[in-house]
C-alpha positions as CSV (number, residue, x, y, z in Angstrom):
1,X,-279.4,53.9,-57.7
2,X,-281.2,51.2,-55.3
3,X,-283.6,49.4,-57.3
4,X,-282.4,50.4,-60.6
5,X,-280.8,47.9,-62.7
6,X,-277.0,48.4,-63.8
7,X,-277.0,46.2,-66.6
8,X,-276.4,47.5,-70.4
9,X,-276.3,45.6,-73.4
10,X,-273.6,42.5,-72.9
11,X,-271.5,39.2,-74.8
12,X,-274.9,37.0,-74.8
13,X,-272.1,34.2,-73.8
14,X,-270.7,35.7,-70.6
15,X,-272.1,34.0,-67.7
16,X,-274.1,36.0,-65.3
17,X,-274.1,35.1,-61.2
18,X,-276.9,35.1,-59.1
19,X,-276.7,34.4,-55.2
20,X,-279.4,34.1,-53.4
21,X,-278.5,35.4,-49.7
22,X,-281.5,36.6,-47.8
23,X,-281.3,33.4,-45.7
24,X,-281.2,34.0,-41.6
25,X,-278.5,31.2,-41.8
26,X,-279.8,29.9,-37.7
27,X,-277.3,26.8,-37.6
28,X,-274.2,29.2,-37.4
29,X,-275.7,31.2,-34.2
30,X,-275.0,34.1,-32.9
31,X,-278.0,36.3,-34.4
32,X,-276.1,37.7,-37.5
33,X,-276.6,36.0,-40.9
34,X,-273.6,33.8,-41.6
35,X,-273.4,35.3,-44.9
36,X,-273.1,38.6,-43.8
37,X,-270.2,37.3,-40.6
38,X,-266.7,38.5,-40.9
39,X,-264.2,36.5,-42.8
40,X,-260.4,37.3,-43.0
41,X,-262.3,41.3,-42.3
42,X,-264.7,41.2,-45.2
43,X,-268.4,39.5,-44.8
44,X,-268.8,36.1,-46.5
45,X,-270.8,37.1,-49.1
46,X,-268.5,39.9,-50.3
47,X,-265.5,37.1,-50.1
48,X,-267.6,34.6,-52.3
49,X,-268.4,37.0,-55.0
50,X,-264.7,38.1,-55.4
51,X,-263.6,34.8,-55.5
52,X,-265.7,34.6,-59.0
53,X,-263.3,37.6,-60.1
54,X,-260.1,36.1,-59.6
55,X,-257.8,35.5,-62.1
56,X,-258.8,32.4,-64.2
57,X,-262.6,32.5,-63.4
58,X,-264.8,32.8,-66.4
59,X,-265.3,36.4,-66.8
60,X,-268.6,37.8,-65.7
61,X,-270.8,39.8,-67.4
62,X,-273.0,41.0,-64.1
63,X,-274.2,39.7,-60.8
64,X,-277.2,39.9,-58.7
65,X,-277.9,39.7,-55.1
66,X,-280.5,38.8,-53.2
67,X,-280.3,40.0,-49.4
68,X,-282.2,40.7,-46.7
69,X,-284.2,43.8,-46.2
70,X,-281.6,44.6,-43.3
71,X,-278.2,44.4,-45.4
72,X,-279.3,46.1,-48.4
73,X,-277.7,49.2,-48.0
74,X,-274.6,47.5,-46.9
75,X,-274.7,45.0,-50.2
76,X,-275.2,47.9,-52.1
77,X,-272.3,49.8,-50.8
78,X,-270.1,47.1,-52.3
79,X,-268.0,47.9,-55.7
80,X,-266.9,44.9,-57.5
81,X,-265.5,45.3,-61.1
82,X,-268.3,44.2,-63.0
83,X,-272.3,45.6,-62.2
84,X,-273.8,44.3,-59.4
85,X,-278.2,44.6,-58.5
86,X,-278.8,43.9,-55.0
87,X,-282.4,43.2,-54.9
88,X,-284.8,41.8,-51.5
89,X,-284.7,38.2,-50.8
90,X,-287.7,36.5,-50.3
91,X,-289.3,33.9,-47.9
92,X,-287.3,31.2,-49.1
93,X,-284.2,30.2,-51.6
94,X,-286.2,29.8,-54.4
95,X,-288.3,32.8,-54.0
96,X,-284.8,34.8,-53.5
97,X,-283.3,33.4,-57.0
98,X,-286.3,33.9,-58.6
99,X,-286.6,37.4,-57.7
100,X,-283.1,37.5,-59.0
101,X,-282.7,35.9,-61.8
102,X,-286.1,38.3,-63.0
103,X,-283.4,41.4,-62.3
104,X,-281.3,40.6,-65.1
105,X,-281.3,41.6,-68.6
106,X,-283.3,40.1,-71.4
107,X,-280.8,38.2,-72.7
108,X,-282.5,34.7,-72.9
109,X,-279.2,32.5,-73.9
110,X,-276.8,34.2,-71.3
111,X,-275.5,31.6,-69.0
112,X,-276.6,31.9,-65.7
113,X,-274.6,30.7,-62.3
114,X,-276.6,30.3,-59.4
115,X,-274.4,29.6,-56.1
116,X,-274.4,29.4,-52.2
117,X,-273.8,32.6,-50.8
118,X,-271.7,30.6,-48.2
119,X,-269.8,28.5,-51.0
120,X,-266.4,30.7,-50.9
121,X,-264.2,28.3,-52.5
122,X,-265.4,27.6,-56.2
123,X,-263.3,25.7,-58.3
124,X,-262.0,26.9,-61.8
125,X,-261.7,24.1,-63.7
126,X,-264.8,22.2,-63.2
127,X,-266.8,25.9,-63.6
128,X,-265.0,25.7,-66.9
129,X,-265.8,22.5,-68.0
130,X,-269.4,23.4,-66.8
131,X,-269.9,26.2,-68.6
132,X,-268.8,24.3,-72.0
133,X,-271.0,21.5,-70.7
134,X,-273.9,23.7,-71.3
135,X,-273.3,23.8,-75.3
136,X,-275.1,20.4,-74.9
137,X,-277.2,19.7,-72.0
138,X,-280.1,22.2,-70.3
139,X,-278.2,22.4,-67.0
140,X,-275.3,21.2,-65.5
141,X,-274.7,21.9,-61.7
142,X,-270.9,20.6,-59.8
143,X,-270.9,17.8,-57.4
144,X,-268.6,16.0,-55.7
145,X,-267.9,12.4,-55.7
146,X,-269.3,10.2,-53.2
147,X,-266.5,8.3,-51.2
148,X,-268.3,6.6,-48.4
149,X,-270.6,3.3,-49.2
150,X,-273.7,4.1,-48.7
151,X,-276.5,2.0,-47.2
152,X,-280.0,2.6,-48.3
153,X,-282.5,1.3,-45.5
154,X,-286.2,0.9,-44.6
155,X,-288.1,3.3,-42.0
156,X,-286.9,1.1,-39.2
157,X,-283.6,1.6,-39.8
158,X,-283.0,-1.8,-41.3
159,X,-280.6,-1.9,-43.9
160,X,-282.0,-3.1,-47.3
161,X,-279.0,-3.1,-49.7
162,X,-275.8,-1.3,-50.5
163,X,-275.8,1.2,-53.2
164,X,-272.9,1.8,-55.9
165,X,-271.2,4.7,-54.7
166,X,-269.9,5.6,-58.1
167,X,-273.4,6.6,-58.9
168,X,-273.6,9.3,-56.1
169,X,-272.5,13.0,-55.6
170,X,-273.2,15.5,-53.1
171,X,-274.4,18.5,-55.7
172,X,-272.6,21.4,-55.4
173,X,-272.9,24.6,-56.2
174,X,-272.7,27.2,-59.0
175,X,-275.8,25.6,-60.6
176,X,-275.8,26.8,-64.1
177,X,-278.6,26.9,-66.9
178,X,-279.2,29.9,-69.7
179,X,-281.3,32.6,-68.3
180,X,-284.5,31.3,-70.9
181,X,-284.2,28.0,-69.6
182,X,-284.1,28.8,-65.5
183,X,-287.2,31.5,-65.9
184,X,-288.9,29.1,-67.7
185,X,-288.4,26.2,-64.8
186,X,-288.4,29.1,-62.4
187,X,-292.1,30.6,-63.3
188,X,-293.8,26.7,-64.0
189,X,-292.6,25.8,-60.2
190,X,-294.2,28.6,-58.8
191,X,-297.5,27.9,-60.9
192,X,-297.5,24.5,-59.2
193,X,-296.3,25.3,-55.5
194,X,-292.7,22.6,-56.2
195,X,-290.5,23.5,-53.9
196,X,-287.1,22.0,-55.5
197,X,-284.2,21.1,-52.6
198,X,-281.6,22.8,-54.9
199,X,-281.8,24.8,-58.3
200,X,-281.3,21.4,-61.0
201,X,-284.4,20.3,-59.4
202,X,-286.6,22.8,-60.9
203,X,-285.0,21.7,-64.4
204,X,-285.2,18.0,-63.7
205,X,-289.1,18.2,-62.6
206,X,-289.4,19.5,-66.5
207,X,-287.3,17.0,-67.7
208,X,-284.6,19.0,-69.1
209,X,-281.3,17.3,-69.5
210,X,-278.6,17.9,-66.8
211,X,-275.1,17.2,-66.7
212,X,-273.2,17.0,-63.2
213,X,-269.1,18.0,-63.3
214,X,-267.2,16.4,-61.0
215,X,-265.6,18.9,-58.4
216,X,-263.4,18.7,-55.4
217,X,-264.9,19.0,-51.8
218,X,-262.7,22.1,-51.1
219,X,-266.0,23.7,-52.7
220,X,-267.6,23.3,-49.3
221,X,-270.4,24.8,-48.0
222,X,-270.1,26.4,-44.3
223,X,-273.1,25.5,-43.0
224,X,-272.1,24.6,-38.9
225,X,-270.0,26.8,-36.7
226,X,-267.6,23.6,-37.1
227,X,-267.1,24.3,-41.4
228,X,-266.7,27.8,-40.5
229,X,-263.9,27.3,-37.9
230,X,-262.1,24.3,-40.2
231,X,-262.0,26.3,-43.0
232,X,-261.3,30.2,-42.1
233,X,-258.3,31.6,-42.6
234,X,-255.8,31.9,-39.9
């Protein structure tokens, strides 16, 4: 039932994911949320959730959805093998995990993924490697290498020094912490109006220890009609 939650009791150790989808996603154009725009005949969002239930992902003990007010029914209308809530997104990312995350079961060690809705390509063996990660650190979130040097520079433009590249990555998504740890950094950000530019953030602003996994930049996120077109199938 719509606003009823599907969850029962579950293996404290079996990840949970939450995407946070109730974005209007404006750069793709063309008036209909890119999460919710055909892909291969299935909408985006649908695809990236299956691809966590293919064979060799982690297996899932539930997922929650975060939508918007328009797509609800159609979210909910999904079956996927595992229980799924599909709950209003808010004004913003954060707000939409949040509301999320606060969906799932009381189960305060359960690893939790957060990812892009429009991520469809996560990669086994670093989510792996993440999820064992976590045995030791507060979060650990993917990210993938830097490759380019990279010039940092004043607000003129002129350039001030080059930075070691080896000690940059572009973060990635899933984004993973136990549920205890991302209410906790989830509830003291909204007591303090922070506004983190990705998930980690909220943990590092506490500082919590996080771990980043290398991972492969086939774990792209389609963000510009020209991802979407490089990367669909054909």
């Amino acid at each position: 039932m719509p606003g009823q939650s599907p969850f029962t009791t579950s293996d404290p150790l079996r990840p949970f994911l939450v995407i946070p989808a109730g974005g209007r996603g404006l750069r793709m154009g063309g008036g209909l949320p890119k999460q919710f725009r055909d892909w291969d005949g299935r909408p985006l969002l649908q695809v990236t959730v299956e691809a966590f239930l293919a064979p060799g992902m982690p297996q899932l003990a539930g997922i929650a959805l975060a939508v918007p007010e328009s797509h609800l029914e159609e979210a909910r209308s999904w079956s996927f093998q595992v229980p799924c809530t599909v709950v209003p997104g808010g004004d913003t990312r954060q707000e939409s995990v949040w509301l999320a995350l606060r969906t799932l079961p009381n189960l305060p060690l359960a690893p939790v993924m957060i990812h892009d809705a429009v991520r469809p390509f996560p990669p086994a063996a670093p989510l792996w490697e993440a999820l064992e990660a976590l045995n030791r650190y507060d979060g650990v979130l993917l990210g993938e290498p830097s490759t380019d040097t990279l010039k940092r520079v004043d607000s003129l433009g002129r350039v001030l020094r080059t930075e070691p590249r080896e000690e940059f990555f572009r973060a990635q998504t899933p984004q993973i912490a136990r549920l205890g740890t991302w209410l906790q950094a989830f509830q003291s950000a909204h007591e303090a109006g922070f506004t983190g530019t990705d998930d980690v953030a909220l943990l590092e602003r506490l500082s919590l220890a996080v771990k980043l996994i290398p991972s492969p930049s086939s774990n792209l996120k389609l963000t510009t009609p020209e991802d979407w077109e490089r990367s669909r199938p054909h």
